[in-house]
py3Dmol code that shows the C-alpha trace and the ligand (Angstrom):
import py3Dmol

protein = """\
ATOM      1  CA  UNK A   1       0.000   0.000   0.000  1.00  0.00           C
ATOM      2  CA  UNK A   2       2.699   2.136   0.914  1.00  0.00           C
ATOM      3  CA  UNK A   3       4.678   1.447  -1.908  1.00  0.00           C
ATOM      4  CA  UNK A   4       1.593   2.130  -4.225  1.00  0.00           C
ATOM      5  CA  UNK A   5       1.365   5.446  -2.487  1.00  0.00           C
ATOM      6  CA  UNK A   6      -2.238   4.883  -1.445  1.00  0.00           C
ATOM      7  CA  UNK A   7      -0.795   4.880   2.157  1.00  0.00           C
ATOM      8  CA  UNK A   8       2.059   6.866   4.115  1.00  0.00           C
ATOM      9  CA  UNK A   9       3.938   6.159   7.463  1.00  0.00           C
ATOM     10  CA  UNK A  10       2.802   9.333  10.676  1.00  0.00           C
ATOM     11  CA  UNK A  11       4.771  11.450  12.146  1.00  0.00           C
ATOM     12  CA  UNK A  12       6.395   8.856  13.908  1.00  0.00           C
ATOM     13  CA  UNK A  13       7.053   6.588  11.448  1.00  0.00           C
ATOM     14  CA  UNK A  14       5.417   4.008  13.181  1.00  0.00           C
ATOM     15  CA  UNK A  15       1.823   3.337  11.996  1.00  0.00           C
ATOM     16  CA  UNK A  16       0.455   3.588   8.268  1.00  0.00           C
ATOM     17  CA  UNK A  17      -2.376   5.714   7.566  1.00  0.00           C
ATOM     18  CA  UNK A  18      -4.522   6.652   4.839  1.00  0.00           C
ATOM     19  CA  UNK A  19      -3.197   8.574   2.017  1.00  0.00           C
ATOM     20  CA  UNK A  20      -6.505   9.925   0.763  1.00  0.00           C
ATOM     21  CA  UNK A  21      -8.117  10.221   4.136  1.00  0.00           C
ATOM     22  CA  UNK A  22     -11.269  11.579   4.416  1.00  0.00           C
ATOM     23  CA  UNK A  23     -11.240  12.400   0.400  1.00  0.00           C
ATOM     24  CA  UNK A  24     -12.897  10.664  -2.487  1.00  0.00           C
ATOM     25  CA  UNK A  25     -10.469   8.658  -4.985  1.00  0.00           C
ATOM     26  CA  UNK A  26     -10.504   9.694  -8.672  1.00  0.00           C
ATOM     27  CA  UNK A  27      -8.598   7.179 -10.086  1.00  0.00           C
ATOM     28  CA  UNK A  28      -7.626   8.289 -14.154  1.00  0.00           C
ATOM     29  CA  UNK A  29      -7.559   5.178 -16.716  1.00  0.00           C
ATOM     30  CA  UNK A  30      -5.057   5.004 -19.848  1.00  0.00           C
ATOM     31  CA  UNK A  31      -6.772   1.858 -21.494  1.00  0.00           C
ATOM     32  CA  UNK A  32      -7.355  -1.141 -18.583  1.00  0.00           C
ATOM     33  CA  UNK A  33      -5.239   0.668 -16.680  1.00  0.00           C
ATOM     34  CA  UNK A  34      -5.353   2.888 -13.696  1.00  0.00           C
ATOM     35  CA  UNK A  35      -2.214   5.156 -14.263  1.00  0.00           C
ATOM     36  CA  UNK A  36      -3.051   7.510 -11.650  1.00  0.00           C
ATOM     37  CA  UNK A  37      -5.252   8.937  -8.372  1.00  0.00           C
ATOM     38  CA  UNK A  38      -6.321  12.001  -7.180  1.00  0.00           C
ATOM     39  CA  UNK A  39      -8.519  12.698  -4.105  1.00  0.00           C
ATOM     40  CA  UNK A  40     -11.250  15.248  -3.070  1.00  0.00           C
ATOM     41  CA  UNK A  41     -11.065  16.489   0.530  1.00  0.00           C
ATOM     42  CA  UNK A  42     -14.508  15.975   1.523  1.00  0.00           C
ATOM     43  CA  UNK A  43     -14.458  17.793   4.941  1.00  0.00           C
ATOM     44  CA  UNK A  44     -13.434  21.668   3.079  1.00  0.00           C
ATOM     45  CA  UNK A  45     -11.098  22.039   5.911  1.00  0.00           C
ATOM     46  CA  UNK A  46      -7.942  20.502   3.785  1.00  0.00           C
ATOM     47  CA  UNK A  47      -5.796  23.782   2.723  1.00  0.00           C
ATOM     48  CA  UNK A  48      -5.177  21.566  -0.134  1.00  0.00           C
ATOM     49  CA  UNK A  49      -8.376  20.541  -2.166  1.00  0.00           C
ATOM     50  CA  UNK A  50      -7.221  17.764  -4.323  1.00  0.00           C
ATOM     51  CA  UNK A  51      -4.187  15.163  -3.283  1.00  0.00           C
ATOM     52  CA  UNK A  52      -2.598  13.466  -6.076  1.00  0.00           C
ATOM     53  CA  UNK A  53      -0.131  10.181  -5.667  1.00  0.00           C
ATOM     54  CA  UNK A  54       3.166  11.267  -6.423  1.00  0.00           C
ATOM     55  CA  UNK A  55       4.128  10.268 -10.238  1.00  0.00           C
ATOM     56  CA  UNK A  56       4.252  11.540 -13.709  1.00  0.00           C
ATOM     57  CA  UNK A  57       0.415  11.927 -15.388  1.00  0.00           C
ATOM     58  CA  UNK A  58      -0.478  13.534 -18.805  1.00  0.00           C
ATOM     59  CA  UNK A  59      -3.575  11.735 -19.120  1.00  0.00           C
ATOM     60  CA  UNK A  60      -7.021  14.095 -19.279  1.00  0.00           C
ATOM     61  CA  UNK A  61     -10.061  13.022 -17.374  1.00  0.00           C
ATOM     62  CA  UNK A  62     -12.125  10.834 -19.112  1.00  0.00           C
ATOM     63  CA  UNK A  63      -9.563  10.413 -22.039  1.00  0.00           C
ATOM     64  CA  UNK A  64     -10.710   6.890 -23.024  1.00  0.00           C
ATOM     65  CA  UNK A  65     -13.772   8.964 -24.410  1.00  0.00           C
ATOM     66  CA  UNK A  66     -11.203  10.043 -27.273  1.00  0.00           C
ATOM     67  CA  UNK A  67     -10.146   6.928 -28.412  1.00  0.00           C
ATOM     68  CA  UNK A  68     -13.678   6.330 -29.741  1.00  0.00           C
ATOM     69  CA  UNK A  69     -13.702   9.465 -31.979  1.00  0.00           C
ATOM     70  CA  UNK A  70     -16.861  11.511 -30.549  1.00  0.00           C
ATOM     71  CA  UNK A  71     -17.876  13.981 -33.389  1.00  0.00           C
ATOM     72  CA  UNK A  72     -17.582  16.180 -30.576  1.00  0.00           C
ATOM     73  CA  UNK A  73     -16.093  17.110 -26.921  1.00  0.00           C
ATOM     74  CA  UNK A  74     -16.692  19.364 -23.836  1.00  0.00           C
ATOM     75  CA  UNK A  75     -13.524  20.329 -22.400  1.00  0.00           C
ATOM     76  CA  UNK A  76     -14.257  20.805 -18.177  1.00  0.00           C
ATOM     77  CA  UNK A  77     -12.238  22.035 -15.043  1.00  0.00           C
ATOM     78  CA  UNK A  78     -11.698  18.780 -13.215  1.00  0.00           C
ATOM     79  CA  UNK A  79     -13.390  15.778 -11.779  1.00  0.00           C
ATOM     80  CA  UNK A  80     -16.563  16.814 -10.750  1.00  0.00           C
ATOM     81  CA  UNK A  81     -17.930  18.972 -13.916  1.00  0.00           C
ATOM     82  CA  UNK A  82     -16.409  16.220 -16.254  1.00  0.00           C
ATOM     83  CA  UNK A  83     -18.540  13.479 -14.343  1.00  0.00           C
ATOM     84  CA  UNK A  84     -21.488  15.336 -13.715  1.00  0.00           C
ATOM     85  CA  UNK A  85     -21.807  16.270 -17.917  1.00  0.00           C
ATOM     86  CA  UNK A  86     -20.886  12.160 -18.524  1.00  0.00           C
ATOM     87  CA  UNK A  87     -23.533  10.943 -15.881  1.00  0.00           C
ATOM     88  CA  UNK A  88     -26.016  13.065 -18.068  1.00  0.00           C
ATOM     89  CA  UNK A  89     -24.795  11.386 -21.226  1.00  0.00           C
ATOM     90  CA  UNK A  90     -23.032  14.495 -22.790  1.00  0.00           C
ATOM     91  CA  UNK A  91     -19.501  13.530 -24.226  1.00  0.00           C
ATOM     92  CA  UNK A  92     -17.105  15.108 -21.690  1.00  0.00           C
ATOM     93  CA  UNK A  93     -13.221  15.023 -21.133  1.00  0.00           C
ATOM     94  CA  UNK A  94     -11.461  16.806 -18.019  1.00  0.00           C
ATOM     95  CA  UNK A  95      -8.519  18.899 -17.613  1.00  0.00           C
ATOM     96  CA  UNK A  96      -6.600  17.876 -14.466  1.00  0.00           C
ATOM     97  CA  UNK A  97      -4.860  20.392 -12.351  1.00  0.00           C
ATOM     98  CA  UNK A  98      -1.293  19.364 -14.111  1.00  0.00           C
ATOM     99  CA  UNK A  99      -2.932  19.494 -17.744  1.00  0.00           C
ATOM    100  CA  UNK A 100      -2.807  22.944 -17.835  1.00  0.00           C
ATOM    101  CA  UNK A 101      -1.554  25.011 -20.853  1.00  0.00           C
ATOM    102  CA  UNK A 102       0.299  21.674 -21.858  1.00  0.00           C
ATOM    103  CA  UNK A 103       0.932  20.347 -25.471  1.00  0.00           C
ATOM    104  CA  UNK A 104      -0.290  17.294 -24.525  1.00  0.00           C
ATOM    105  CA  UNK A 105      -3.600  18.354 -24.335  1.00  0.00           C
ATOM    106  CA  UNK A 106      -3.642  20.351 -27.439  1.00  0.00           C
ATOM    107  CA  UNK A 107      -2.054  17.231 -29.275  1.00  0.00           C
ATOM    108  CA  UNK A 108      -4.722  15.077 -27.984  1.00  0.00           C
ATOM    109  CA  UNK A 109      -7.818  16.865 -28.802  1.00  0.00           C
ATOM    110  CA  UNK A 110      -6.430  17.932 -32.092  1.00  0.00           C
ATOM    111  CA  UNK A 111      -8.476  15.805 -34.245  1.00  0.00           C
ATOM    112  CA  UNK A 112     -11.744  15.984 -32.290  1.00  0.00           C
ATOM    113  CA  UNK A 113     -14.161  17.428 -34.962  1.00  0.00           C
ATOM    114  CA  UNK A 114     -15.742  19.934 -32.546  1.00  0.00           C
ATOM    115  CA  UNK A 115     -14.403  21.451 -28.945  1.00  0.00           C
ATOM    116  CA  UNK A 116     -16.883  23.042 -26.907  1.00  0.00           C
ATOM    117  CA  UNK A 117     -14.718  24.597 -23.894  1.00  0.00           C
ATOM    118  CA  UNK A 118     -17.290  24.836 -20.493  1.00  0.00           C
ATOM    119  CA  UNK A 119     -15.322  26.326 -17.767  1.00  0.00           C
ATOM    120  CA  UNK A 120     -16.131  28.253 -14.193  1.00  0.00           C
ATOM    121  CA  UNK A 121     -17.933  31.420 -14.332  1.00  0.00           C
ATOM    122  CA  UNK A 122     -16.688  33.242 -11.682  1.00  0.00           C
ATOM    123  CA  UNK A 123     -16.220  36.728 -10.945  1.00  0.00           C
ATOM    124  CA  UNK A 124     -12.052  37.081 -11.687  1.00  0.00           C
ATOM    125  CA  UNK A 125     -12.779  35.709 -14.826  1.00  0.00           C
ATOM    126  CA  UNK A 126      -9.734  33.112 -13.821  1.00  0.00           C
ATOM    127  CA  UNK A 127     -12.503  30.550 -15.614  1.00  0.00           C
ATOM    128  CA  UNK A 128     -12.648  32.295 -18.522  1.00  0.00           C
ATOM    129  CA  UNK A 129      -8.969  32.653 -18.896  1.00  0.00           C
ATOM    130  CA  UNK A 130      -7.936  29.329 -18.952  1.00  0.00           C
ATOM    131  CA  UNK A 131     -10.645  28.994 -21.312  1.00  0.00           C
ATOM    132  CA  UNK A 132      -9.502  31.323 -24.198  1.00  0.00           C
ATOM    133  CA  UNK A 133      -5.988  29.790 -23.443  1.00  0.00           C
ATOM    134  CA  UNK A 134      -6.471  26.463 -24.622  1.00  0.00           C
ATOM    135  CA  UNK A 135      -9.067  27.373 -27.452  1.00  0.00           C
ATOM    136  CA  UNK A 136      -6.232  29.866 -28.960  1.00  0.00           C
ATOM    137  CA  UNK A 137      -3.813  27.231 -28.447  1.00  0.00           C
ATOM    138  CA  UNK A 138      -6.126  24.673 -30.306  1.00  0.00           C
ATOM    139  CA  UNK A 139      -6.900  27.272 -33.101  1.00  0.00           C
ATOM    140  CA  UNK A 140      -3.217  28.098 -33.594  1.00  0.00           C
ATOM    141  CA  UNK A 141      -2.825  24.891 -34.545  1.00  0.00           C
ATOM    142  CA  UNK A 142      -5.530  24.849 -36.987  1.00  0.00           C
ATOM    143  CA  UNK A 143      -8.626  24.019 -35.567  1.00  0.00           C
ATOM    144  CA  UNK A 144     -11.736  25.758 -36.861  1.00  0.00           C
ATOM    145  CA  UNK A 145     -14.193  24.233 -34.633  1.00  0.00           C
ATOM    146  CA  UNK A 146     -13.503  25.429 -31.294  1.00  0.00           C
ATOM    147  CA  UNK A 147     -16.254  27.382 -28.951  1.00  0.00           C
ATOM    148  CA  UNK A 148     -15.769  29.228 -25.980  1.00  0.00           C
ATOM    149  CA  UNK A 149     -19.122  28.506 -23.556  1.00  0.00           C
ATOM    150  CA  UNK A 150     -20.806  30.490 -21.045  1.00  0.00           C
ATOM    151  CA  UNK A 151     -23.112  29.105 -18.623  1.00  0.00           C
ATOM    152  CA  UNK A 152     -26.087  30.344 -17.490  1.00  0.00           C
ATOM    153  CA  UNK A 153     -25.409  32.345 -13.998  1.00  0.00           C
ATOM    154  CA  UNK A 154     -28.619  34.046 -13.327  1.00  0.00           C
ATOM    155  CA  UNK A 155     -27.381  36.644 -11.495  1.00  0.00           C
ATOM    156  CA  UNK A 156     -25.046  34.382  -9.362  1.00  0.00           C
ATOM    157  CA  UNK A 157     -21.518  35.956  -9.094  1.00  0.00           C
ATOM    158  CA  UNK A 158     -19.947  32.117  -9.601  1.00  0.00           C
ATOM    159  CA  UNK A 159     -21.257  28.907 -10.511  1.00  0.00           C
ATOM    160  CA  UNK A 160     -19.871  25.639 -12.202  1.00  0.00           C
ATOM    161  CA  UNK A 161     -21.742  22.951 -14.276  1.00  0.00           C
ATOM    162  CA  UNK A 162     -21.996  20.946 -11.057  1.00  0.00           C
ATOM    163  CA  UNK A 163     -23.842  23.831  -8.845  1.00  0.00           C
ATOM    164  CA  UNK A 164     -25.950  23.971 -11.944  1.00  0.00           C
ATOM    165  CA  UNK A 165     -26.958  20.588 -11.770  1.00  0.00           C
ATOM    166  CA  UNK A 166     -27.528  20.826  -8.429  1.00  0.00           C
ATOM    167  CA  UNK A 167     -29.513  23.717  -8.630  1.00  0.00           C
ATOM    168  CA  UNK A 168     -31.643  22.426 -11.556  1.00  0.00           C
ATOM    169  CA  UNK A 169     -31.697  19.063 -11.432  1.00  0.00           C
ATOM    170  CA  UNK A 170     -34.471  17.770 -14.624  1.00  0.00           C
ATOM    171  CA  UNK A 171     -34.124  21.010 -16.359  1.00  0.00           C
ATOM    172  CA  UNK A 172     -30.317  20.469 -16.848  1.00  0.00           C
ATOM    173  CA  UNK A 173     -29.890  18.055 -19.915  1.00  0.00           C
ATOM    174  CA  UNK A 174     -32.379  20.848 -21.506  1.00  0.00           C
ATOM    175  CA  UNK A 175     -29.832  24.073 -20.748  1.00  0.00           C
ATOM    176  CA  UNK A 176     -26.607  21.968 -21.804  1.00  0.00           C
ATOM    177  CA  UNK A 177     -28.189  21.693 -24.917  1.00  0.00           C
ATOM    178  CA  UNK A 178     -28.719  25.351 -25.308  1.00  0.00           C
ATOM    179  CA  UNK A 179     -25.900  26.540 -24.345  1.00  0.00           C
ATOM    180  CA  UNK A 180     -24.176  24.240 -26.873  1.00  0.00           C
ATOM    181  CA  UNK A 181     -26.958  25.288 -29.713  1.00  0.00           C
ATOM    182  CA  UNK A 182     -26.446  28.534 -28.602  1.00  0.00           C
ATOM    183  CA  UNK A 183     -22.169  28.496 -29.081  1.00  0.00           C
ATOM    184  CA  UNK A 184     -22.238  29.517 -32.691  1.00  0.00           C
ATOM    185  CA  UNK A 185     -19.056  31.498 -32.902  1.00  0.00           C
ATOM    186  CA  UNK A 186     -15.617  29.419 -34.068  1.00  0.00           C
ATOM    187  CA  UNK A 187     -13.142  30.864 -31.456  1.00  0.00           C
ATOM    188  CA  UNK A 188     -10.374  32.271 -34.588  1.00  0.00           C
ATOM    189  CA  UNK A 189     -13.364  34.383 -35.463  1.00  0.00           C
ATOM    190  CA  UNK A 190     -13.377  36.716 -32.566  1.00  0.00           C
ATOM    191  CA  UNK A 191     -11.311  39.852 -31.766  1.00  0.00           C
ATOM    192  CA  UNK A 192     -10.256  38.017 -28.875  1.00  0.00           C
ATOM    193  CA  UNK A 193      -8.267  35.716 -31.225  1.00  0.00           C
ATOM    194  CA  UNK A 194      -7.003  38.162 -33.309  1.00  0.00           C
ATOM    195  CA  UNK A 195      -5.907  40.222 -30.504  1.00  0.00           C
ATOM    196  CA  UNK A 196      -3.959  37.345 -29.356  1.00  0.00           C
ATOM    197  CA  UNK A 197      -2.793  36.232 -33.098  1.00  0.00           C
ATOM    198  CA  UNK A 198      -1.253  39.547 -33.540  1.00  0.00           C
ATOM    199  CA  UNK A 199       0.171  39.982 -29.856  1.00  0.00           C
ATOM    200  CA  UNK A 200       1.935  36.722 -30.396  1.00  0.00           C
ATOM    201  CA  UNK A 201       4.555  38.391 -32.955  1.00  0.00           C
ATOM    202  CA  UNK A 202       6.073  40.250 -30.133  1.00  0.00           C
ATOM    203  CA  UNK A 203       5.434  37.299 -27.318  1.00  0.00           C
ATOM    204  CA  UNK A 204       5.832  33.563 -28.887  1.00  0.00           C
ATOM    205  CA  UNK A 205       3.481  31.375 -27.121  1.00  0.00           C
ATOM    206  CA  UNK A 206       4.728  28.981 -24.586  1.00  0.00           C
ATOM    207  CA  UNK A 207       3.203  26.014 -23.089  1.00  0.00           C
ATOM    208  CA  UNK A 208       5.800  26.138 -19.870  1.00  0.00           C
ATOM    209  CA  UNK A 209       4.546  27.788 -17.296  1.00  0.00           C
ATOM    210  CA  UNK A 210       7.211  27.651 -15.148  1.00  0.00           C
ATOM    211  CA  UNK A 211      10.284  29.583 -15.148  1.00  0.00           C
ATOM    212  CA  UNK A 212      13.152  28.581 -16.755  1.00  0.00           C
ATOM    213  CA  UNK A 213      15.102  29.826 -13.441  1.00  0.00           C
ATOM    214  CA  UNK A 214      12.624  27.829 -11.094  1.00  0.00           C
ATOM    215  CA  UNK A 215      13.144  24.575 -13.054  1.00  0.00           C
ATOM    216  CA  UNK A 216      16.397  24.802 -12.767  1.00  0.00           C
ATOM    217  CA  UNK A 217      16.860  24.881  -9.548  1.00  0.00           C
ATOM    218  CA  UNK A 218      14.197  21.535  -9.309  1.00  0.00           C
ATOM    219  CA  UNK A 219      17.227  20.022 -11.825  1.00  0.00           C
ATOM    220  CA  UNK A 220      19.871  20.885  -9.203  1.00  0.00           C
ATOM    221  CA  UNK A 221      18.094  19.289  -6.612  1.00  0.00           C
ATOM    222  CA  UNK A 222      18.430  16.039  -7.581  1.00  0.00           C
ATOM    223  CA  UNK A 223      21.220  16.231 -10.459  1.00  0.00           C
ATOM    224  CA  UNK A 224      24.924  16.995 -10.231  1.00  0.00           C
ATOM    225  CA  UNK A 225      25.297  19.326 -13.198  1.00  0.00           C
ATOM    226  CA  UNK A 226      27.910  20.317 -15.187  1.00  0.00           C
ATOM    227  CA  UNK A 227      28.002  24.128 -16.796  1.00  0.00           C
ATOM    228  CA  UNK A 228      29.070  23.003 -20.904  1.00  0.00           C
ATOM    229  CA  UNK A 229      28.173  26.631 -21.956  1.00  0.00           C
ATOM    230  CA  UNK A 230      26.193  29.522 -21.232  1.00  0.00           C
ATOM    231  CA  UNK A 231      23.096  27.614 -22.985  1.00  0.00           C
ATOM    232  CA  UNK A 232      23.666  23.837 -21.548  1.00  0.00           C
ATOM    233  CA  UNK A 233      23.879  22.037 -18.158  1.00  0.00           C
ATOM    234  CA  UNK A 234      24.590  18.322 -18.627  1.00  0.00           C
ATOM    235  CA  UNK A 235      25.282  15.608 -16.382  1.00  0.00           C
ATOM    236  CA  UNK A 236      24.366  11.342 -16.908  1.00  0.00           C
ATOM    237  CA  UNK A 237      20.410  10.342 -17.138  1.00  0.00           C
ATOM    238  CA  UNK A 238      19.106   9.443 -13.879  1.00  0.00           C
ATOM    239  CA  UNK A 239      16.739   7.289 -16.398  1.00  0.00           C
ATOM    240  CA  UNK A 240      18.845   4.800 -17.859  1.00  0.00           C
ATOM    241  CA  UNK A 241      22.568   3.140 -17.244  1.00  0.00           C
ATOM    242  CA  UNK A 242      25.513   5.608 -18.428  1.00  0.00           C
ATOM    243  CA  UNK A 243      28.727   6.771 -17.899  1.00  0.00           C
ATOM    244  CA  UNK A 244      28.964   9.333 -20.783  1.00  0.00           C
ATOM    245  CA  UNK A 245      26.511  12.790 -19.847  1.00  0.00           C
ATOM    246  CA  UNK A 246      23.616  12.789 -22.204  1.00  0.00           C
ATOM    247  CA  UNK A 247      20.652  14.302 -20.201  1.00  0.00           C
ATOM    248  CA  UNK A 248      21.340  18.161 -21.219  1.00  0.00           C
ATOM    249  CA  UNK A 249      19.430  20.787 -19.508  1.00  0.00           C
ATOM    250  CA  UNK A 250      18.846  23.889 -21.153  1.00  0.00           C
ATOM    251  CA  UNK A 251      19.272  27.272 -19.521  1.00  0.00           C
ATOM    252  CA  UNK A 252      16.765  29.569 -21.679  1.00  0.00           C
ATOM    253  CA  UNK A 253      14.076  27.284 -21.464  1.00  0.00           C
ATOM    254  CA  UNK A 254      14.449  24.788 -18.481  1.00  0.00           C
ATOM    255  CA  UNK A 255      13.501  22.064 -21.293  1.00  0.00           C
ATOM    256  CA  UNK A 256      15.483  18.366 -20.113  1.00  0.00           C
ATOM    257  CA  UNK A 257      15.937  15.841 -23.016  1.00  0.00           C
ATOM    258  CA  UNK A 258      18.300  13.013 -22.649  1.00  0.00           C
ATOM    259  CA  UNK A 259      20.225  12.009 -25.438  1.00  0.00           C
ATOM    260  CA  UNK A 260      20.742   8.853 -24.598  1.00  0.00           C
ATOM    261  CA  UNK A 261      17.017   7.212 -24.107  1.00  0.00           C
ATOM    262  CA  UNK A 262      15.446  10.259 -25.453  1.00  0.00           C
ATOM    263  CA  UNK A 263      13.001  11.291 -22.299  1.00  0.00           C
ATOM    264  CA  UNK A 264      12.044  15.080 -22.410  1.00  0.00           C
ATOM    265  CA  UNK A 265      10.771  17.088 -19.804  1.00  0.00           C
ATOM    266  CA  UNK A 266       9.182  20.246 -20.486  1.00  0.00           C
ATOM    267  CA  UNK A 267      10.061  22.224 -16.778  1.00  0.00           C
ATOM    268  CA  UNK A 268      12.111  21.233 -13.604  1.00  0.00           C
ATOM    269  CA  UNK A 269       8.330  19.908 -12.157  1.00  0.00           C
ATOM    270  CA  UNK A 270       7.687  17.447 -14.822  1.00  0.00           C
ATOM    271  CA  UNK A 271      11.283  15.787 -14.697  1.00  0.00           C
ATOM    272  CA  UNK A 272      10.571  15.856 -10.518  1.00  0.00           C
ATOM    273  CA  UNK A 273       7.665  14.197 -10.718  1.00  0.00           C
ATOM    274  CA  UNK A 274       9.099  11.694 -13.167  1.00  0.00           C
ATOM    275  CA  UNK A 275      12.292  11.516 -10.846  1.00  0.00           C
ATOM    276  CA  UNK A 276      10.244  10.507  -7.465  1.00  0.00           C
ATOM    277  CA  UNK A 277       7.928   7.873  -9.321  1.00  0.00           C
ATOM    278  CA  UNK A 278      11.153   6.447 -10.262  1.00  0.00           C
ATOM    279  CA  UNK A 279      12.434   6.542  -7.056  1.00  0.00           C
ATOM    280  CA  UNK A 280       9.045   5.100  -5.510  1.00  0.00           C
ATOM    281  CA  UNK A 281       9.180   1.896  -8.173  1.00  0.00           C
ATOM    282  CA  UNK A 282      12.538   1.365  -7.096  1.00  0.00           C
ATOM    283  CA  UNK A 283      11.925   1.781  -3.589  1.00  0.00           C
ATOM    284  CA  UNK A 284       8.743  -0.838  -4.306  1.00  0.00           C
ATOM    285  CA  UNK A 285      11.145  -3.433  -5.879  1.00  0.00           C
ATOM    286  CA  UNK A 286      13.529  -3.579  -3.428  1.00  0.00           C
ATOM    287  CA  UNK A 287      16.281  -2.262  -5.967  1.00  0.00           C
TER     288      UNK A 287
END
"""
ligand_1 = """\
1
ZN
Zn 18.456 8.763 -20.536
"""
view = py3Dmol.view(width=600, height=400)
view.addModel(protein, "pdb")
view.setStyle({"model": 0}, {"cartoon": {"style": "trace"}})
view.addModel(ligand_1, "xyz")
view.setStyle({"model": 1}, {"stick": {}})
view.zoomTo()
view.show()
């Protein structure tokens, strides 16, 4: 259990307890497979609202959905909206908390004919945000079928597809449907977009959002580097057997690729969280 991560010695070190005590287990399938869980306080007194095992995970909520080419997707916020819209039969994937602004996602939803994006309304407009994000990245790539939703908020300062479920129970399948009918608009064809499109000559978009400084200090803490120029730090891959440096680490960008097996890591947090699962499998099988 430990080793799985699903429990952790106390403070003591002496007994095991729960890992996702008092929370509700999301576990997130690739295939057969569970390849990783994430768990819902269920008490609101947790300062942190979702736990997640330690390890690598690029998978979106729901993701088997794509595999059986929908004509069409809603993109969510997390668990809850994702599984609320499937439970009422409406073809629904999930960004996780680590999906966000990655190339994985855009690269996975590429070729899904039609992206309706259904995030938070809320009244910093952080909902909205992450919203025009990914539908710019998705139409920068091409994509002509991409539409920014807005739910219903009658006069509520914040609500979510869940609290309008809850709110509205039998009526809900009904305003889905509208607000879907009602998404008309391609996201390229708003000034939004353009503003963004022509903003981007002076700012090329990025899918890191972590520093390059920050990420390099996550490299240092595990990795004895070696300074090969003012662009490169190199040292051997932590991932596979080698006594000549391959894994390079790249100053401007905190971007890790190894040479040698050809991993890649796009910020200091990805290769960490790669680093520790390793760790914890090794740890697991007694190497
Ligand atoms: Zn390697």
């Amino acid at each position: 259990m430990e080793g799985a991560g699903l429990a952790r010695k106390d403070f003591n070190g002496t007994n095991s307890i729960d890992f996702f005590k008092n929370r509700i287990i999301f576990p997130t399938k690739c295939g057969p497979n569970v390849v990783f869980m994430s768990g819902r306080d269920l008490t609101n007194k947790s300062s942190r609202k979702y736990l997640n095992i330690p390890g690598p995970n690029d998978a979106l909520i729901n993701e088997d959905l794509l595999y059986k080419k929908p004509p069409y997707v809603i993109l969510t916020e997390g668990y809850i909206d994702c599984y609320t819209l499937v439970q009422n039969k409406f073809p629904s994937v999930g960004l996780a908390g680590c999906n966000r602004k990655k190339k994985s996602v855009v690269d996975k939803l590429i070729n899904i004919p039609k992206i309706y994006i259904m995030f938070d309304f809320d009244p910093n407009g952080s909902g909205d945000k992450g919203a025009i994000n990914t539908a710019y990245q998705l139409c920068r790539r091409g994509h002509k079928q991409v539409f920014i939703c807005h739910l219903p908020h009658n006069g509520l300062d914040k609500t979510d597809i869940n609290q309008l479920y809850i709110e509205i129970k039998n009526g809900f399948t009904g305003i889905i449907k509208d607000v879907l009918i009602n998404s008309t608009r391609p996201f390229h064809e708003t000034d939004e977009y353009k503003k963004m499109e022509y903003e981007e000559q002076f700012k090329p978009i990025s899918y890191n959002d972590m520093a390059a400084a920050d990420s390099i200090a996550v490299y240092e803490k595990y990795l004895q580097l070696q300074v090969i120029s003012n662009k490169y730090l190199r040292c051997c891959c932590p991932f596979h057997g080698e006594t000549q440096p391959s894994f390079t680490v790249y100053i401007g960008s905190g971007l890790g690729r190894c040479f040698g097996c050809g991993l890649e890591f796009e910020n200091g947090r990805d290769f960490e969280e790669a680093f520790l699962a390793k760790q914890t499998l090794e740890r697991m099988s007694g190497i």
